[in-house]
DSSP file (Angstrom, degrees, kcal/mol; ACC not computed):
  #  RESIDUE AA STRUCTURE BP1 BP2  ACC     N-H-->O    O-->H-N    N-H-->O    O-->H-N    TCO  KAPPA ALPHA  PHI   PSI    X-CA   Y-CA   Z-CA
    1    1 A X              0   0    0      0, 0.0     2,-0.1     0, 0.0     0, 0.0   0.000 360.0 360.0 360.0 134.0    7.6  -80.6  -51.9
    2    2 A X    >>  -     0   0    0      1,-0.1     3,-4.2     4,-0.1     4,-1.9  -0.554 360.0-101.8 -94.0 159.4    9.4  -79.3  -54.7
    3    3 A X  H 3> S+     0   0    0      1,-0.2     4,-0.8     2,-0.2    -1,-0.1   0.460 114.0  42.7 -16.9 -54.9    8.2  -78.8  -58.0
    4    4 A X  H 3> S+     0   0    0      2,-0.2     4,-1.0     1,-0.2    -1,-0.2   0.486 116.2  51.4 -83.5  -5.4    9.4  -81.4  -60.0
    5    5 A X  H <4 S+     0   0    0     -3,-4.2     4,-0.2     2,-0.1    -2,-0.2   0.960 111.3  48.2 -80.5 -39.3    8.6  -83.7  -57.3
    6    6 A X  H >X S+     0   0    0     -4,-1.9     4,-1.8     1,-0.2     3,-0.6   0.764 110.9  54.8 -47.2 -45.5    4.7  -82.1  -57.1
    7    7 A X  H 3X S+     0   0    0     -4,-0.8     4,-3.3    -5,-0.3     5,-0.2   0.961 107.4  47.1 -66.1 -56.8    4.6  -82.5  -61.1
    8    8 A X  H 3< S+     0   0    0     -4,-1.0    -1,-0.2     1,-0.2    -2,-0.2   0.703 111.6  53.3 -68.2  -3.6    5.4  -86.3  -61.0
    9    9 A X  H X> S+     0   0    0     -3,-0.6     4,-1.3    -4,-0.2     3,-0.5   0.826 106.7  47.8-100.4 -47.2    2.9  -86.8  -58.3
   10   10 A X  H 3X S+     0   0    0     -4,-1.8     4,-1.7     1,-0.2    -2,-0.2   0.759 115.3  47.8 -45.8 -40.9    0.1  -85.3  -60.0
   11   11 A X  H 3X S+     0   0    0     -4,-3.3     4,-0.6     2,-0.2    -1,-0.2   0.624 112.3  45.3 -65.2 -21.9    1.0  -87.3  -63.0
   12   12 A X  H <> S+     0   0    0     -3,-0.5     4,-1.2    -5,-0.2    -2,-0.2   0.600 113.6  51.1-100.3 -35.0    1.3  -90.7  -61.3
   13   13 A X  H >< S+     0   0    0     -4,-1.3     3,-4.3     2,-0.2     5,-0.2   0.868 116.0  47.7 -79.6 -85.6   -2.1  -89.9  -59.2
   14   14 A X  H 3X S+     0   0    0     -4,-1.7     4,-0.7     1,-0.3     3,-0.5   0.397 112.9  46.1 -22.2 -43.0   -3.8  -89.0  -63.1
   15   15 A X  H 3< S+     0   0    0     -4,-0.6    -1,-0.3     1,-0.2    -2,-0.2   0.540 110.2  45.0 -53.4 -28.8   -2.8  -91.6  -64.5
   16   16 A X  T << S+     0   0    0     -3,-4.3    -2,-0.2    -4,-1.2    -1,-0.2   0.205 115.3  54.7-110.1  27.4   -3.6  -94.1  -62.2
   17   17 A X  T  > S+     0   0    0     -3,-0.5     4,-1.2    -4,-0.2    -2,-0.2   0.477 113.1  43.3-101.6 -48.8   -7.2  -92.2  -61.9
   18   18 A X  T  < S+     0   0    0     -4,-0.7     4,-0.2     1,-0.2    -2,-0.2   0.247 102.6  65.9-109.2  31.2   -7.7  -92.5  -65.3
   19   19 A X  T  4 S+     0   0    0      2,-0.1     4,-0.4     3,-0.1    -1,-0.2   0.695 100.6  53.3 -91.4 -62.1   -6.5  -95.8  -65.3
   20   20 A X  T  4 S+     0   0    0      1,-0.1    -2,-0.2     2,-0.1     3,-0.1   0.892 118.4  28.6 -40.0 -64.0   -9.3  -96.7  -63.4
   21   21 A X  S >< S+     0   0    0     -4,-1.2     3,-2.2     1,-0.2     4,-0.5   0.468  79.0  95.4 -92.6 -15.3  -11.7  -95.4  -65.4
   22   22 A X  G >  S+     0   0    0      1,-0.3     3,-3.3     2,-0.2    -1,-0.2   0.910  78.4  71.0 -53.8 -55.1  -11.0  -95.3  -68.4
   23   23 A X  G 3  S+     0   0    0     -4,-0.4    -1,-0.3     1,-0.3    -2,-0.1   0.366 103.2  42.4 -53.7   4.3  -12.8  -98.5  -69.0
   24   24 A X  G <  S+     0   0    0     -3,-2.2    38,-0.7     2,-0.1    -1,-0.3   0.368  85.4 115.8-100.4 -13.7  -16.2  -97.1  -68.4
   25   25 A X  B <  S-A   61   0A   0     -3,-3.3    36,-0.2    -4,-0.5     3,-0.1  -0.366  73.0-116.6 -79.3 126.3  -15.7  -93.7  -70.5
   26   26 A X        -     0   0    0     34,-3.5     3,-0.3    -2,-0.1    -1,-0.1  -0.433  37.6-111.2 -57.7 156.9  -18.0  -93.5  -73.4
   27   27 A X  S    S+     0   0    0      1,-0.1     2,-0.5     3,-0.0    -1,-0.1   0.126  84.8  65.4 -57.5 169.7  -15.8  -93.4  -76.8
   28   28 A X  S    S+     0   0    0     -3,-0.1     2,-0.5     1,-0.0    -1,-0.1   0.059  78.8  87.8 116.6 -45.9  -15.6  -90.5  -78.9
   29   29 A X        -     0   0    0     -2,-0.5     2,-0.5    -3,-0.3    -1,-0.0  -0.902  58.9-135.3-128.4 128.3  -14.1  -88.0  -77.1
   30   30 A X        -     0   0    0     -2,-0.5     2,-0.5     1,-0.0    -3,-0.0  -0.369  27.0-166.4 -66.8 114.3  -10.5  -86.3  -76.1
   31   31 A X        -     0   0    0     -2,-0.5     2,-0.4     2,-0.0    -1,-0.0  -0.736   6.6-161.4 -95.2 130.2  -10.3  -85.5  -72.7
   32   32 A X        -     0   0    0     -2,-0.5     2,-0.6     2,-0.0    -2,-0.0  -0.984   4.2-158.1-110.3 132.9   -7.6  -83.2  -71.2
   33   33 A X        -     0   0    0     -2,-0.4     2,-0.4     2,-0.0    -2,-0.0  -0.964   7.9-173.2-106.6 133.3   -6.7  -83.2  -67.5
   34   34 A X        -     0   0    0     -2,-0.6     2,-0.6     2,-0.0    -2,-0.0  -0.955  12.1-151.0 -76.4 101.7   -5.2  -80.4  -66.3
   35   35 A X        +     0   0    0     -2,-0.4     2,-0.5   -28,-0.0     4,-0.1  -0.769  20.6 176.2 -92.3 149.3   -4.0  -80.4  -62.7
   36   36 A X        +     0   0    0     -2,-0.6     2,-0.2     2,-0.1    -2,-0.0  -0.995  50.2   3.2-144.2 128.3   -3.9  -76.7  -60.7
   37   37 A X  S    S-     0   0    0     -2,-0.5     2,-0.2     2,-0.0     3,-0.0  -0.494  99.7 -34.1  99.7-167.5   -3.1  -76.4  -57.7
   38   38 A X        -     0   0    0     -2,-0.2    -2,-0.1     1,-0.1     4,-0.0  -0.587  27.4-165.6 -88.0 144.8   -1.9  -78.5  -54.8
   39   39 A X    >   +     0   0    0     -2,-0.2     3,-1.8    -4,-0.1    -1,-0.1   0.416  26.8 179.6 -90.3  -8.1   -3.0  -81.9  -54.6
   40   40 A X  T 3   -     0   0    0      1,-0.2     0, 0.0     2,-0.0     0, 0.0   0.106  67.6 -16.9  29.3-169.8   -1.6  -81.8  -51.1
   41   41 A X  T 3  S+     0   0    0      1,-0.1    -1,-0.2     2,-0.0    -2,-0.0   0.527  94.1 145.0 -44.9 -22.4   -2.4  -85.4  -49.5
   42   42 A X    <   -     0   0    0     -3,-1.8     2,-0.5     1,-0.1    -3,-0.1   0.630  36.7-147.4   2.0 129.8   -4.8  -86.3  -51.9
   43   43 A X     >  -     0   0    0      1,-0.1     4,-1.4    -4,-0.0     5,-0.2  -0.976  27.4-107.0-129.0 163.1   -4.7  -89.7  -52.7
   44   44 A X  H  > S+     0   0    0     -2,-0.5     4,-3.5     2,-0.2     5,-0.2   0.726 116.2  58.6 -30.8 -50.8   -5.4  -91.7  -55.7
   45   45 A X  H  > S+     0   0    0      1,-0.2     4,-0.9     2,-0.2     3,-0.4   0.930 110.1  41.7 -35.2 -95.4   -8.8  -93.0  -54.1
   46   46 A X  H  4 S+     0   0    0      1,-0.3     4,-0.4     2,-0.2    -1,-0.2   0.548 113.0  55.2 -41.2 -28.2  -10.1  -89.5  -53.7
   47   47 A X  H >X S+     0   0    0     -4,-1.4     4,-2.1     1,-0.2     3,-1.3   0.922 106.9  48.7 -72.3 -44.4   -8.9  -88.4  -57.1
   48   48 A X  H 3X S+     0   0    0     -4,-3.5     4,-1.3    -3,-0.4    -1,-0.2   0.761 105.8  54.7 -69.8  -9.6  -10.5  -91.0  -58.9
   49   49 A X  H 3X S+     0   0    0     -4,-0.9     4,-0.7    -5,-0.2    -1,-0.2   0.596 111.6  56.3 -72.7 -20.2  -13.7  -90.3  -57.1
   50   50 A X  H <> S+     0   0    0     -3,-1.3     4,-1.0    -4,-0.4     3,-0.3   0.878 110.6  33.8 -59.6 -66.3  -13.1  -86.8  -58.4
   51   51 A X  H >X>S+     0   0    0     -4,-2.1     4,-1.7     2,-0.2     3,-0.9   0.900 105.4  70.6-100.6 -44.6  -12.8  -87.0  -61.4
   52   52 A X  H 3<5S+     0   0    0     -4,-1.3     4,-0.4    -5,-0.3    -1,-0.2   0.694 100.4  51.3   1.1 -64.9  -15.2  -89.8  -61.6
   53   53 A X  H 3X5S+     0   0    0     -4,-0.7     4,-0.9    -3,-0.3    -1,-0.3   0.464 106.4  63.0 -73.1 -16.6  -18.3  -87.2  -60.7
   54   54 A X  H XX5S+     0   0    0     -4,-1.0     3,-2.3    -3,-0.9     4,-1.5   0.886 100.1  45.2 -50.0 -81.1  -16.9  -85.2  -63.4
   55   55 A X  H 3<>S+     0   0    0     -4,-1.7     5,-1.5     1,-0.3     6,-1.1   0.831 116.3  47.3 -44.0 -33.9  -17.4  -87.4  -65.9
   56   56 A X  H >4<S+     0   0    0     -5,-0.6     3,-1.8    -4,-0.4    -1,-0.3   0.970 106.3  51.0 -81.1 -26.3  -20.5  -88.1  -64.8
   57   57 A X  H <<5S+     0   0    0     -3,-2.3    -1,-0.2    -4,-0.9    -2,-0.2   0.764 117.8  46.0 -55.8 -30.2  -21.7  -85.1  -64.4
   58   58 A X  T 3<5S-     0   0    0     -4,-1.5    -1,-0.3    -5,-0.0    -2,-0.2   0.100 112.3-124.3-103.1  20.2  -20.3  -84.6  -67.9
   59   59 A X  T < 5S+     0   0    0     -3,-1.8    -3,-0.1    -5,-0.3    -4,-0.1   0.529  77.3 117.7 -71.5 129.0  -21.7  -87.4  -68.9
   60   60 A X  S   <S+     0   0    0     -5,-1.5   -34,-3.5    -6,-0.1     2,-0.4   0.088  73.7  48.3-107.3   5.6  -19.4  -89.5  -70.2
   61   61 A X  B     -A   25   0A   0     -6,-1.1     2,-0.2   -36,-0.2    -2,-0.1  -0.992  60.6-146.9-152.6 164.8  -19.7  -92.2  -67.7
   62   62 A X              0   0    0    -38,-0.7    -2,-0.1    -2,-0.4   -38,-0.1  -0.480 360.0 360.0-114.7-159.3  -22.3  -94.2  -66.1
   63   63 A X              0   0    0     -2,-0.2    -1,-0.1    -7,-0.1    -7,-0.0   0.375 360.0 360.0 -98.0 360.0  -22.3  -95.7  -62.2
């Protein structure tokens, strides 16, 4: 996959992750997502389940 295609894919999957979620995130705070690395097949599902246990883990969300 070439770069720029890899970049928009990551961006479209983050966005529609945090998209998700967003409506559960306590207030307050500026989040940056970084992606590194491949997301290889990943799908939106899994990302948002990802990032998801971040935030709780961090927490900034509840179940």
């Amino acid at each position: 996959m070439g770069s720029a295609v890899a970049r928009n894919r990551a961006r479209r999957l983050l966005r529609e992750a945090w998209n998700a979620l967003a409506p559960r995130v306590q207030g307050g705070y500026d989040l940056v997502m970084v992606a590194r690395g491949p997301f290889g097949k990943a799908g939106a599902p899994e990302l948002t389940a990802e990032i998801e246990e971040l935030l709780r883990r961090a927490g900034l969300i509840e179940s």
